[in-house]
Backbone as JSON, one array per atom type, in Angstrom:
{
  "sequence": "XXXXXXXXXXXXXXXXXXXXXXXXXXXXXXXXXXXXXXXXXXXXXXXXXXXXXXXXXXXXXXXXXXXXXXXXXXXXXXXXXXXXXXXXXXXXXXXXXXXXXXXXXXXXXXXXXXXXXXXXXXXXXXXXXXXXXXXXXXXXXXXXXXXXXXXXXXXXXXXXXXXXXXXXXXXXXXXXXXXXXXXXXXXXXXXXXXXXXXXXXXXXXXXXXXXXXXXXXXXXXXXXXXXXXXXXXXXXXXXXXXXXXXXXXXXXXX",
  "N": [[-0.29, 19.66, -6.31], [2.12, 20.69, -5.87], [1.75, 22.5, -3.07], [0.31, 20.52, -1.51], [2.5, 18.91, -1.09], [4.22, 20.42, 0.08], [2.87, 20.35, 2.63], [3.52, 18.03, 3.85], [6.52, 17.79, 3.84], [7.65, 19.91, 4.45], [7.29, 20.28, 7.02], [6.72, 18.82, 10.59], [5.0, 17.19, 10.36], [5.06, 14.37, 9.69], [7.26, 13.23, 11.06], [6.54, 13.34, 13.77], [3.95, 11.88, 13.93], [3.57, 10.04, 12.14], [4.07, 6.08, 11.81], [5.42, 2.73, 11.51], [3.83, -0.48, 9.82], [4.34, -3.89, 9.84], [5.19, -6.13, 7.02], [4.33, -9.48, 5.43], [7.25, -10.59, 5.36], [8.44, -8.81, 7.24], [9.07, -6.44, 6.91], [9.12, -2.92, 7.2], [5.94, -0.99, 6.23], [5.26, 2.56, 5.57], [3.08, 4.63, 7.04], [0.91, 7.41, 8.13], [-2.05, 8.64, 9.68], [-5.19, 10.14, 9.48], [-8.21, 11.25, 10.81], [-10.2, 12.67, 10.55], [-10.63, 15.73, 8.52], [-9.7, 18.31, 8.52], [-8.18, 21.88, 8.25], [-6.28, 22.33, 6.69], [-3.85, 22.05, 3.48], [-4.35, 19.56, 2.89], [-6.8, 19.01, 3.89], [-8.46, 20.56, 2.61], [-8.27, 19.31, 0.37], [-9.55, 16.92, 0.6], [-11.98, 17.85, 1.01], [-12.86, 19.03, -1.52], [-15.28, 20.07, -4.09], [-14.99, 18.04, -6.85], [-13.58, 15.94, -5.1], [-15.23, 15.13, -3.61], [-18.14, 14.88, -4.57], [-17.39, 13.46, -6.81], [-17.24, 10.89, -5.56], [-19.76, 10.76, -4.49], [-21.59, 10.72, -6.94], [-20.35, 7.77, -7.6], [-20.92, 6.45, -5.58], [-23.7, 6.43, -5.04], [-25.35, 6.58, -3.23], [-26.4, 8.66, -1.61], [-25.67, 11.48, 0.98], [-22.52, 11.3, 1.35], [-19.28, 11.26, 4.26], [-16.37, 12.25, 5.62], [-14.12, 9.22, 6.2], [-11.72, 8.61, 7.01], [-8.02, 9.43, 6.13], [-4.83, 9.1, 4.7], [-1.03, 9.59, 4.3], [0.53, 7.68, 2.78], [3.7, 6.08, 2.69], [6.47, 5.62, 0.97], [10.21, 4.9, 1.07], [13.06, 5.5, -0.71], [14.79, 2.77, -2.23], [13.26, 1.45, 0.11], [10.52, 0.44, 2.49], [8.13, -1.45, 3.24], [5.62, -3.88, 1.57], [2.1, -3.57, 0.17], [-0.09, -6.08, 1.98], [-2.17, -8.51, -0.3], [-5.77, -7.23, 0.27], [-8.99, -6.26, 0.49], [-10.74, -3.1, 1.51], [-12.93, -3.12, 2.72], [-12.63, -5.38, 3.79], [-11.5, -5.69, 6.67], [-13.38, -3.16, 7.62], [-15.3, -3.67, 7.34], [-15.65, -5.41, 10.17], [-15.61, -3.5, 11.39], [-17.94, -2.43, 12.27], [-19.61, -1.09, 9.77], [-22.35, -1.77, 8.33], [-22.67, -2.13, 5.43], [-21.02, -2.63, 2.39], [-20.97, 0.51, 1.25], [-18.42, 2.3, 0.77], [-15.57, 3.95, -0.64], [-11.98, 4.48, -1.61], [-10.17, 7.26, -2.57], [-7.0, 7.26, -4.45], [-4.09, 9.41, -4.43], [-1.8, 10.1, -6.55], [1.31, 11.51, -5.21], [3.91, 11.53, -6.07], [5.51, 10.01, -9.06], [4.07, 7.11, -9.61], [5.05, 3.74, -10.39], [5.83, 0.27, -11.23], [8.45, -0.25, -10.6], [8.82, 1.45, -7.7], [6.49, 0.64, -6.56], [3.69, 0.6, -7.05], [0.65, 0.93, -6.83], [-1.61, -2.07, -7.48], [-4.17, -3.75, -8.82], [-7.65, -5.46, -9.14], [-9.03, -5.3, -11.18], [-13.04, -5.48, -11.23], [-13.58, -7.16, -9.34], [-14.95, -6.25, -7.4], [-17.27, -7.09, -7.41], [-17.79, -9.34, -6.34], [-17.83, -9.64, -4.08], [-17.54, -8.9, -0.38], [-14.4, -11.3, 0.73], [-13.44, -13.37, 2.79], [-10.47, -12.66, 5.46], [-7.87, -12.86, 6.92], [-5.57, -12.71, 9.45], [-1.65, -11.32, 9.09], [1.27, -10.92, 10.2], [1.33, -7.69, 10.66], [-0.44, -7.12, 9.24], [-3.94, -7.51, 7.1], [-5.01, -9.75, 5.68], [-6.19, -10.96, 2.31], [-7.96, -14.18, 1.58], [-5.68, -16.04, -0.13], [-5.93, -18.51, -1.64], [-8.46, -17.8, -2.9], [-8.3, -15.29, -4.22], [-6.45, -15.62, -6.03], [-7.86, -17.08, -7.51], [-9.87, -15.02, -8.23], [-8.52, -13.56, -9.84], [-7.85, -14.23, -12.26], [-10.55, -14.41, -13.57], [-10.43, -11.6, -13.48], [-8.48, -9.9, -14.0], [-5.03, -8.72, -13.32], [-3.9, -5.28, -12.61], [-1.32, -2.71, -13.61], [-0.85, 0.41, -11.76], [-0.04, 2.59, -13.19], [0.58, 5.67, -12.38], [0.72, 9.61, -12.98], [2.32, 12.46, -10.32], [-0.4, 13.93, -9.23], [-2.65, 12.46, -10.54], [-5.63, 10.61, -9.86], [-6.78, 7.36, -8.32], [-10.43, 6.1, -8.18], [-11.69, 4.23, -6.16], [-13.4, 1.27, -5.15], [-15.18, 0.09, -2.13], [-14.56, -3.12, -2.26], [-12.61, -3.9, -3.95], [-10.2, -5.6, -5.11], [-6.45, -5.32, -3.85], [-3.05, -4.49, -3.4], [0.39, -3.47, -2.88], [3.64, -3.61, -3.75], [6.94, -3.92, -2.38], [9.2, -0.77, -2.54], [11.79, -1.09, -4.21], [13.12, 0.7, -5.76], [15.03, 3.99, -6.93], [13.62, 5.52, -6.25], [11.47, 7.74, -4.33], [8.43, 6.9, -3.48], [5.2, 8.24, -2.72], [1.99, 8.23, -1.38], [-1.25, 10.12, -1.45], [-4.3, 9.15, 0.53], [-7.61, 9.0, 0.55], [-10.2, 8.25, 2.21], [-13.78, 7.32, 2.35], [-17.38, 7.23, 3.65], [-20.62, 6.17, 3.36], [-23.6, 8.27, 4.56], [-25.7, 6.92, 5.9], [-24.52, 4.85, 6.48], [-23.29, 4.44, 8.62], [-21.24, 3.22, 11.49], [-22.03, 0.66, 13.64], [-20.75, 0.38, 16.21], [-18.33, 2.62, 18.6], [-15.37, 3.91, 16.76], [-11.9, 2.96, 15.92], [-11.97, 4.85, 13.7], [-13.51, 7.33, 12.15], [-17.07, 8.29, 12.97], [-20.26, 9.16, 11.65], [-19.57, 12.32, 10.81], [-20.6, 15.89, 9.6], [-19.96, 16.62, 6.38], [-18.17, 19.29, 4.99], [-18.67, 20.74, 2.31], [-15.88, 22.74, -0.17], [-14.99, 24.39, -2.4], [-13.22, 23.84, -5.57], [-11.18, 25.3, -6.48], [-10.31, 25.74, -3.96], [-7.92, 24.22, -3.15], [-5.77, 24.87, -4.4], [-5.8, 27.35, -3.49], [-5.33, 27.78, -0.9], [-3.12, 28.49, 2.03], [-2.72, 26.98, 3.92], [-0.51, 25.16, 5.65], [0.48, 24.21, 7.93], [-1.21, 23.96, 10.32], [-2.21, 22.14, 12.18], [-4.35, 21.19, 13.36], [-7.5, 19.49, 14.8], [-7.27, 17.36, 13.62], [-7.17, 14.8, 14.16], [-5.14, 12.74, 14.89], [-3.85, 9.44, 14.41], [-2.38, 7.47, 17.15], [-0.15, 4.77, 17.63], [0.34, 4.01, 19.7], [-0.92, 4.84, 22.11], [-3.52, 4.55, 24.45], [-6.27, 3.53, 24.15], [-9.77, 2.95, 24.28], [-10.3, 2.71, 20.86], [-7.79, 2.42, 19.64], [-7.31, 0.36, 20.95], [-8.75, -1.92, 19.42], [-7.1, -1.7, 17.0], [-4.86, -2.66, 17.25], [-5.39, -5.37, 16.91], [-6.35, -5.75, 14.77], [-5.49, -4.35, 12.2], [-4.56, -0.96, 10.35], [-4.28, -0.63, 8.02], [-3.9, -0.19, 4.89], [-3.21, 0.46, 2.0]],
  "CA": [[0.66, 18.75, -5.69], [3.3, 21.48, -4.78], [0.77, 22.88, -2.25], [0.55, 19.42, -0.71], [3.38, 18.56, -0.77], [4.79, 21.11, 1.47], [2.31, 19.75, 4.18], [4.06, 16.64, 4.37], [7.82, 17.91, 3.42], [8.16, 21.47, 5.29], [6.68, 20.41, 8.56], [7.23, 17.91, 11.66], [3.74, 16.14, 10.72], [5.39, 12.49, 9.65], [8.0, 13.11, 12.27], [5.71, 13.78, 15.0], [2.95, 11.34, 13.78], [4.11, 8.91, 11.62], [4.35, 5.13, 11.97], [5.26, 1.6, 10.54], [3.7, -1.66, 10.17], [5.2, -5.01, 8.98], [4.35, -7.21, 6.19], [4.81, -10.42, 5.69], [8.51, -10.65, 5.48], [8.65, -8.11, 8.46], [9.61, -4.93, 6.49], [7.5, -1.89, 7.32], [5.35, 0.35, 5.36], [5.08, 3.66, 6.85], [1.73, 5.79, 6.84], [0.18, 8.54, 8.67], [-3.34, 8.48, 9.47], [-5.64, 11.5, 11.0], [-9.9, 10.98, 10.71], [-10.77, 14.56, 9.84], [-10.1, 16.66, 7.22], [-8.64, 19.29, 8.99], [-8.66, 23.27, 7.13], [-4.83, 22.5, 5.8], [-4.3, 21.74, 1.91], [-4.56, 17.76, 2.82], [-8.1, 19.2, 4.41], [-9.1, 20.88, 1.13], [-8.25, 18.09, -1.67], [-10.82, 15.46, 0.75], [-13.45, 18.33, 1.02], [-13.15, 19.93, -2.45], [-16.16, 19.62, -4.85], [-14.14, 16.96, -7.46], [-13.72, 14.99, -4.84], [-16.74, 14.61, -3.06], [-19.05, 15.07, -5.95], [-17.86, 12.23, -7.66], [-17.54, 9.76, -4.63], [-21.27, 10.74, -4.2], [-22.11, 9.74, -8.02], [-20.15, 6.53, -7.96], [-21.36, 5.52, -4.76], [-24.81, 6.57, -5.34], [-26.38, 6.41, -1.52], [-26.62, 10.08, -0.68], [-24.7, 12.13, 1.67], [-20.99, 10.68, 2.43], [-18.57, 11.66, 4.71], [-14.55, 11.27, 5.54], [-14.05, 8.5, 7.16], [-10.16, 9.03, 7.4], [-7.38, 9.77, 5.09], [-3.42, 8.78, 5.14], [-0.19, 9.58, 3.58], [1.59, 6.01, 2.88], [5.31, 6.59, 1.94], [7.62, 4.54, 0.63], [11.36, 5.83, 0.55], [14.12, 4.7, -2.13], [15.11, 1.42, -1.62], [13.03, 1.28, 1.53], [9.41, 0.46, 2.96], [7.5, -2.76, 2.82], [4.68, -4.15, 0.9], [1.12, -4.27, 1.27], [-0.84, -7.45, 0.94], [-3.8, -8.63, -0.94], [-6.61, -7.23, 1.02], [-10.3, -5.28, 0.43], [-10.64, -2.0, 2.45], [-14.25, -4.17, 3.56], [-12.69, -6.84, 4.45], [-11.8, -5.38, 7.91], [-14.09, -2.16, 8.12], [-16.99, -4.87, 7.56], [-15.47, -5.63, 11.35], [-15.64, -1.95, 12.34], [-19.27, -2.17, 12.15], [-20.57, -0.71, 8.61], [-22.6, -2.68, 7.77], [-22.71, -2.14, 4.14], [-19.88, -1.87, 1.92], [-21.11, 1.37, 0.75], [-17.18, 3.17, 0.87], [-14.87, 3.47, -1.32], [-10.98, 5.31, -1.48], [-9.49, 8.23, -3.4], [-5.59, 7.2, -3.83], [-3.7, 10.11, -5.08], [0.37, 10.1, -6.46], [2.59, 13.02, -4.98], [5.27, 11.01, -6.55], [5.2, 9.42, -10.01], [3.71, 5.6, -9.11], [5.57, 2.7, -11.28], [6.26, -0.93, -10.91], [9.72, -0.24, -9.58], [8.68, 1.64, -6.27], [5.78, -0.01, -5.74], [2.51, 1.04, -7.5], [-0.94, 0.11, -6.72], [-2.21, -3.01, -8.02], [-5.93, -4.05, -8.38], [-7.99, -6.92, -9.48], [-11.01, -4.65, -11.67], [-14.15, -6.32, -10.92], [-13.59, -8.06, -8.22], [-15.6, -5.74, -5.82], [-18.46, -7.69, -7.9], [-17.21, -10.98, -5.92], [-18.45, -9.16, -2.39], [-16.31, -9.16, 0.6], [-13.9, -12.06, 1.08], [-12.53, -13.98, 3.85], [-9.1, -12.21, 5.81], [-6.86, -13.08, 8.06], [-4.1, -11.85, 10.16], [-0.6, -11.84, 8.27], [1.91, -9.78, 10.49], [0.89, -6.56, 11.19], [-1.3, -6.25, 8.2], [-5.38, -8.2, 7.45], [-5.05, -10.31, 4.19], [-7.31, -11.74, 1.99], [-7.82, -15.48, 1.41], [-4.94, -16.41, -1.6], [-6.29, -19.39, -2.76], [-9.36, -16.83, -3.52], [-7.39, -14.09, -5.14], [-5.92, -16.24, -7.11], [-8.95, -17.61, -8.53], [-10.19, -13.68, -8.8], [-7.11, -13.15, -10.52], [-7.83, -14.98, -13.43], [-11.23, -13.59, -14.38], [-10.05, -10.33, -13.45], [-6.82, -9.89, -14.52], [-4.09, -7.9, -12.4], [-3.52, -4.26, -13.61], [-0.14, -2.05, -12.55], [-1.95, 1.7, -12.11], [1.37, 3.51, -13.21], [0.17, 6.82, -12.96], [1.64, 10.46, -12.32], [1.95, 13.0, -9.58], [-1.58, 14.22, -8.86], [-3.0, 11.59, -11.19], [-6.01, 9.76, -8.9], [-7.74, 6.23, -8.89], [-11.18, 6.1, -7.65], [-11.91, 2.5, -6.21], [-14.69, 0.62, -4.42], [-14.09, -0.98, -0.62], [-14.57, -4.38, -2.32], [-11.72, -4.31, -5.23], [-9.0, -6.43, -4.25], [-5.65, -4.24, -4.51], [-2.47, -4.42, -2.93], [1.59, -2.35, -3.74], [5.17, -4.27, -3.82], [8.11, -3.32, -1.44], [9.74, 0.29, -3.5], [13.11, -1.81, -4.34], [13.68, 1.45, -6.4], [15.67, 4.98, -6.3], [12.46, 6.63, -6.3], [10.51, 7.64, -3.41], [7.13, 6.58, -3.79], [4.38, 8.72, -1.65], [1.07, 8.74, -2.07], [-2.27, 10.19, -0.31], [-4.97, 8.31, -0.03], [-9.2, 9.73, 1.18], [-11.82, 7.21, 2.08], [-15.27, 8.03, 2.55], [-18.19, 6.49, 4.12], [-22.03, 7.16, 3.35], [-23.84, 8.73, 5.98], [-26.52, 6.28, 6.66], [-23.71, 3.35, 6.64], [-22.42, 5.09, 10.3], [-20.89, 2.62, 11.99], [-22.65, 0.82, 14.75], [-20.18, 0.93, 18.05], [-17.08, 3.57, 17.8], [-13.82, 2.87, 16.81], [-10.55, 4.15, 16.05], [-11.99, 5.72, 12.6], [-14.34, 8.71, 12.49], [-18.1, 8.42, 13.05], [-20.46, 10.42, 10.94], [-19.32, 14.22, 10.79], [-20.86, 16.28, 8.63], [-18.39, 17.28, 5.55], [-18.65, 20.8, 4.01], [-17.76, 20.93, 0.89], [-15.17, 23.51, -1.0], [-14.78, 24.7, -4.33], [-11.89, 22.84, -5.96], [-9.79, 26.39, -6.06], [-9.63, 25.76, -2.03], [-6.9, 23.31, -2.96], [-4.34, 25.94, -5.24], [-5.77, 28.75, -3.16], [-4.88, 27.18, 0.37], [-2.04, 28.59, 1.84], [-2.6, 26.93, 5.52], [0.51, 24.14, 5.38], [1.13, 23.67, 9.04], [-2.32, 23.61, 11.24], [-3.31, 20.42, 11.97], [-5.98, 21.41, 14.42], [-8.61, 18.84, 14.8], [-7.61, 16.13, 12.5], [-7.28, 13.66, 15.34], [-4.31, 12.01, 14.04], [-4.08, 7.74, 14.72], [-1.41, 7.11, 17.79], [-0.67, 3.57, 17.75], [0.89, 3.55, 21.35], [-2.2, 5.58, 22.88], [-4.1, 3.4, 25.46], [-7.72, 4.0, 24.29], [-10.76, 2.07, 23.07], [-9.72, 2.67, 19.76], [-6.88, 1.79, 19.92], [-7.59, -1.31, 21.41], [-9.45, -2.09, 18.6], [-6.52, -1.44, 16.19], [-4.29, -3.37, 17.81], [-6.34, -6.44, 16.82], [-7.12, -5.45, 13.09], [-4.38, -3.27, 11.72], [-5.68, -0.21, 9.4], [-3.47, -0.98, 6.87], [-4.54, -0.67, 3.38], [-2.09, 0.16, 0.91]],
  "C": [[1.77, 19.51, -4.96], [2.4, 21.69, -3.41], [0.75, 21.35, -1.05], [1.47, 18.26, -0.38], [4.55, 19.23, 0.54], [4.06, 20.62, 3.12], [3.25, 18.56, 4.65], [5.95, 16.76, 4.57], [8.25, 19.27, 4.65], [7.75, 21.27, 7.02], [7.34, 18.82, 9.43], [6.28, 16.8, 11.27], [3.84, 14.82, 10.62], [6.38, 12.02, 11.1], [7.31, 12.76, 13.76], [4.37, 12.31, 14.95], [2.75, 9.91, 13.09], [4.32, 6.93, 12.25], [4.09, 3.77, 10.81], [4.39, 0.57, 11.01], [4.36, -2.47, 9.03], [4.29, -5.66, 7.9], [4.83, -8.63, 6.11], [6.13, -11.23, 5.42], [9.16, -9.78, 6.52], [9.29, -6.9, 8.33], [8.4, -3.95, 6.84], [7.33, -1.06, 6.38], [5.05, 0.98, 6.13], [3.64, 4.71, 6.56], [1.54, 6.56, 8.33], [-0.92, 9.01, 8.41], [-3.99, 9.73, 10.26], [-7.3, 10.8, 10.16], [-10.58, 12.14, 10.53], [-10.02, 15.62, 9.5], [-9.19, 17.43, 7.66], [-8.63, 21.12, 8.52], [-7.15, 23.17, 6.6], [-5.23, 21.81, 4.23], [-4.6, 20.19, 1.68], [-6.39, 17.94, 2.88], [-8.94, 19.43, 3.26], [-9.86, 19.98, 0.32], [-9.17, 16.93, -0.87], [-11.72, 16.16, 1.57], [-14.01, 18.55, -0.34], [-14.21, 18.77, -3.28], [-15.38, 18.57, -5.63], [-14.02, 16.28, -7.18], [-14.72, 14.43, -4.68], [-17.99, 13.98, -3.93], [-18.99, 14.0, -6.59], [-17.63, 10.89, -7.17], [-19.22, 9.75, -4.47], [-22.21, 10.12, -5.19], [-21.45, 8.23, -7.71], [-21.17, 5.89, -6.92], [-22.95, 4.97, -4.75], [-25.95, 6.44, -3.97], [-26.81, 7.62, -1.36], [-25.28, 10.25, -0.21], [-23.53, 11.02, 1.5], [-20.18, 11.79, 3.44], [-16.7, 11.33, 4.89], [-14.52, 10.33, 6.56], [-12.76, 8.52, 7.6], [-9.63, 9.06, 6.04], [-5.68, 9.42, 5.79], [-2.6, 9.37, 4.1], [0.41, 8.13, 3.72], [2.92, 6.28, 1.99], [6.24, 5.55, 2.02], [8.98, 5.17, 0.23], [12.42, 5.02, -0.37], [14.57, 3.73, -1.26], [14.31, 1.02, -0.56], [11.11, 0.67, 1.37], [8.89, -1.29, 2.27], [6.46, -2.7, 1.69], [3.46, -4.17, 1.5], [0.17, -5.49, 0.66], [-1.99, -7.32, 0.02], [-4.6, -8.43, 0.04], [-7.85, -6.23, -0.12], [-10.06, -4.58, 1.27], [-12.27, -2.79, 3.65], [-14.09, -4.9, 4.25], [-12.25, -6.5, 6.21], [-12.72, -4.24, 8.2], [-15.4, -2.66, 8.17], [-16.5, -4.97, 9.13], [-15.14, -4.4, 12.32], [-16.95, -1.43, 12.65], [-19.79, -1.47, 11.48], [-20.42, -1.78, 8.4], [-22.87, -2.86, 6.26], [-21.15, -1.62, 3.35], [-19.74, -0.93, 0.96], [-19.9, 2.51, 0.85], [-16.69, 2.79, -0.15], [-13.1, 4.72, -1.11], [-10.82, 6.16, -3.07], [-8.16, 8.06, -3.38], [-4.85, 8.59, -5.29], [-2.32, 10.31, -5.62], [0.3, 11.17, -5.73], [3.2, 12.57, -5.97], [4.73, 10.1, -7.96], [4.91, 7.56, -8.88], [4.12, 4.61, -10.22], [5.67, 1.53, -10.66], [7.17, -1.05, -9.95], [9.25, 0.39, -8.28], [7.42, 1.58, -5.72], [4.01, 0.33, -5.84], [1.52, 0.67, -7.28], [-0.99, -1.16, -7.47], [-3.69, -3.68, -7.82], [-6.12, -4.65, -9.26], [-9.48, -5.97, -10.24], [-11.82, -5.62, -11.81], [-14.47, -6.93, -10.35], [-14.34, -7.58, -6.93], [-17.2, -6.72, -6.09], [-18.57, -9.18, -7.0], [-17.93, -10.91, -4.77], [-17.24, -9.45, -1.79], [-15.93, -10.77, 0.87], [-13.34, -12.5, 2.2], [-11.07, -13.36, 3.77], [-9.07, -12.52, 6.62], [-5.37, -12.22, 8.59], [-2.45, -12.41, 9.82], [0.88, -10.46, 9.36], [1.11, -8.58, 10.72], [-0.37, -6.17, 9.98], [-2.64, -7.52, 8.26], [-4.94, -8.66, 5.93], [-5.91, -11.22, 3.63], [-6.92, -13.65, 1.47], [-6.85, -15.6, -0.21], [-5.58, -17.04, -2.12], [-7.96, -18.63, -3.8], [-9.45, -15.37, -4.84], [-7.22, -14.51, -5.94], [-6.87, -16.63, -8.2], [-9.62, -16.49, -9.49], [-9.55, -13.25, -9.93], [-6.92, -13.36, -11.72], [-9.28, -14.84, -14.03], [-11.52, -12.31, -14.57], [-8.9, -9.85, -13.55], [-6.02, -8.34, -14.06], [-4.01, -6.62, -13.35], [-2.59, -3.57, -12.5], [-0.8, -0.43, -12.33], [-0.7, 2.47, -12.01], [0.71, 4.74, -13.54], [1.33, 8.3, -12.38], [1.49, 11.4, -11.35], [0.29, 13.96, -9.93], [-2.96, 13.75, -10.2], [-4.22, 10.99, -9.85], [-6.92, 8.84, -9.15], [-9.07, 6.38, -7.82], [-11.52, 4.93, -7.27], [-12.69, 2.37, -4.91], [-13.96, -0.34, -3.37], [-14.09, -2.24, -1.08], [-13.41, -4.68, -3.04], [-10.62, -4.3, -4.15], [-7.92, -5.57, -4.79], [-4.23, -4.79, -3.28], [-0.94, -3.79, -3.28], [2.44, -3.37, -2.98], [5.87, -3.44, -2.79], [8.8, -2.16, -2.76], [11.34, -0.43, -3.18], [13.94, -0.62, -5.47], [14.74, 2.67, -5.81], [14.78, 6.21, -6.16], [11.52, 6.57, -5.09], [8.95, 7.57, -4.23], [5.87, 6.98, -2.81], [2.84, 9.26, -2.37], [-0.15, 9.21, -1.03], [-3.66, 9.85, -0.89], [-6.48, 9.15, 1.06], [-10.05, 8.38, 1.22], [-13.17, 7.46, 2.79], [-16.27, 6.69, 3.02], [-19.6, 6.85, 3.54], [-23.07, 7.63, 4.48], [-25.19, 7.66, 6.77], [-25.96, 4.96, 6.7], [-22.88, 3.71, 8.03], [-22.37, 3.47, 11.11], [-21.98, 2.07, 13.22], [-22.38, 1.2, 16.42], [-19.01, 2.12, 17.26], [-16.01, 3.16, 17.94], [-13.27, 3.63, 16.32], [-10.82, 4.65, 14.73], [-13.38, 6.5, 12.88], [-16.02, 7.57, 12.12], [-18.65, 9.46, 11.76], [-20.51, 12.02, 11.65], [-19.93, 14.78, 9.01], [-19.66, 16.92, 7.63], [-19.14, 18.74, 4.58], [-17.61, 21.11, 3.21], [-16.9, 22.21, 0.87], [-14.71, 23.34, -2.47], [-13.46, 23.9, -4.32], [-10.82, 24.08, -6.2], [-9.16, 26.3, -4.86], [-8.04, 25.11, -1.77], [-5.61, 24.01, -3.3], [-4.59, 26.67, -3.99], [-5.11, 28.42, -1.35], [-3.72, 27.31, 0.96], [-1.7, 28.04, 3.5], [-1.45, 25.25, 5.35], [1.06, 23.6, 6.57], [0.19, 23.46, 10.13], [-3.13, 22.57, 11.04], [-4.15, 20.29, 13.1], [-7.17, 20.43, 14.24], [-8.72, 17.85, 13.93], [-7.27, 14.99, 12.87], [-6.05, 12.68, 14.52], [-4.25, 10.62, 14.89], [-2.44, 7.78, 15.87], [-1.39, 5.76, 18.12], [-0.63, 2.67, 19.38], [0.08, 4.14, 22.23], [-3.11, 4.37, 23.26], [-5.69, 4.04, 25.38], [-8.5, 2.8, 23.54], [-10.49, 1.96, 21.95], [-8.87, 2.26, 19.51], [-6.65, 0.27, 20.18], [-7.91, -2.67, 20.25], [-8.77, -2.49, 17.3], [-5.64, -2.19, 16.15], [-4.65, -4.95, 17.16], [-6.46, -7.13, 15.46], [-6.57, -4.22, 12.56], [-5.49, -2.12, 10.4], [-5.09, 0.04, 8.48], [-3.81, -1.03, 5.5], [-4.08, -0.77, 1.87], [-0.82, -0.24, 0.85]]
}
């Protein structure tokens, strides 16, 4: 966590790259998105064996790859919420057609109630993808549905600590509170694809690239903290197909 934490703390890369969206009270949550790994210590921890290895058992398809990765930061007192959504429920509209993905969310920062901790609905990826809609800047899932989820799957807070990480399936319903605390709350999050779930047209998240693994020392031993060479980072004001795309169907997830 020191190690990757300096990527995000010692450098320009939120400054430079960074952006909000609103929720539905019109506060923003702020993330920073790139679509490949990269060779810095962010690059490492969503190549290294640990990770990969055991996205590949859960998922159980074969190969995967990265499909993108974010920091989402919440500062004291500050940053919005994000809704009830599935990670499926819009990447089903990015063209995989299977909801063979799932995310890696990792603390930096201790994660509690007060600034705004994960929340997820276990078992609910069993439900399949649900109906979303457009809520402000973010894709949300049907309430009166949640709600119903909600009650044979019963809400859990995932208070965990820095470099603590949950493994979770694109179907499980999940969403984090506005950080109304004095604690920054920053966490980074990996999501993976499987390689024969490749998208059908392209869009503003990565295609299949092949991923080459690294030992899980790559992550301590890693002393590259400022080259962000080739990790295509998300511009939301860039006038491209992708873009276009994004615009439409926010990529909003925690």
């Amino acid at each position: 966590m020191a190690n990757l934490r300096k990527v995000f703390e010692d450098t320009d890369i939120i400054k430079e790259n960074g952006y909000g969206v609103a929720d539905e009270k019109g506060r923003k949550a702020s993330l920073l998105l790139w679509n490949q790994p990269g060779h810095d210590v962010s690059g490492m921890m969503s190549r290294c064996e640990k990770v990969v290895n055991t996205c590949e058992d859960l998922l159980d398809k074969g190969e995967i790859y990265h499909y993108h990765s974010k920091l989402l930061y919440k500062q004291p007192k500050n940053g919005g919420s994000i809704i009830w959504h599935q990670d499926y429920g819009y990447w089903y509209d990015n063209t995989c057609l299977f909801p063979d993905m799932m995310t890696v969310f990792v603390a930096i920062d201790r994660c509690h109630k007060g600034n705004g901790c994960l929340q997820l609905l276990p078992g609910s990826n069993k439900c399949g993808r649900i109906d979303h809609g457009r809520v402000e800047g973010q894709t949300r899932a049907d309430l009166d549905r949640v709600n119903a989820i909600e009650k044979v799957c019963p809400k859990v807070y995932a208070e965990i600590d820095p470099g603590d990480a949950i493994f979770f399936h694109c179907n499980v319903l999940h969403r984090s509170s506005a950080n109304t605390s004095t604690d920054r709350r920053w966490a980074f999050l990996m999501t993976y694809n499987t390689k024969d779930n490749n998208p059908t047209t392209i869009h503003h998240h990565a295609s299949y690239t092949p991923l080459h693994k690294v030992p899980n020392n790559a992550v301590r031993e890693c002393t590259n903290y400022s080259d962000f060479s080739g990790k295509d980072f998300f511009d939301p004001t860039e006038d491209s197909p992708k873009v276009a795309i994004i615009k439409t169907q926010l990529t909003c997830e925690r």
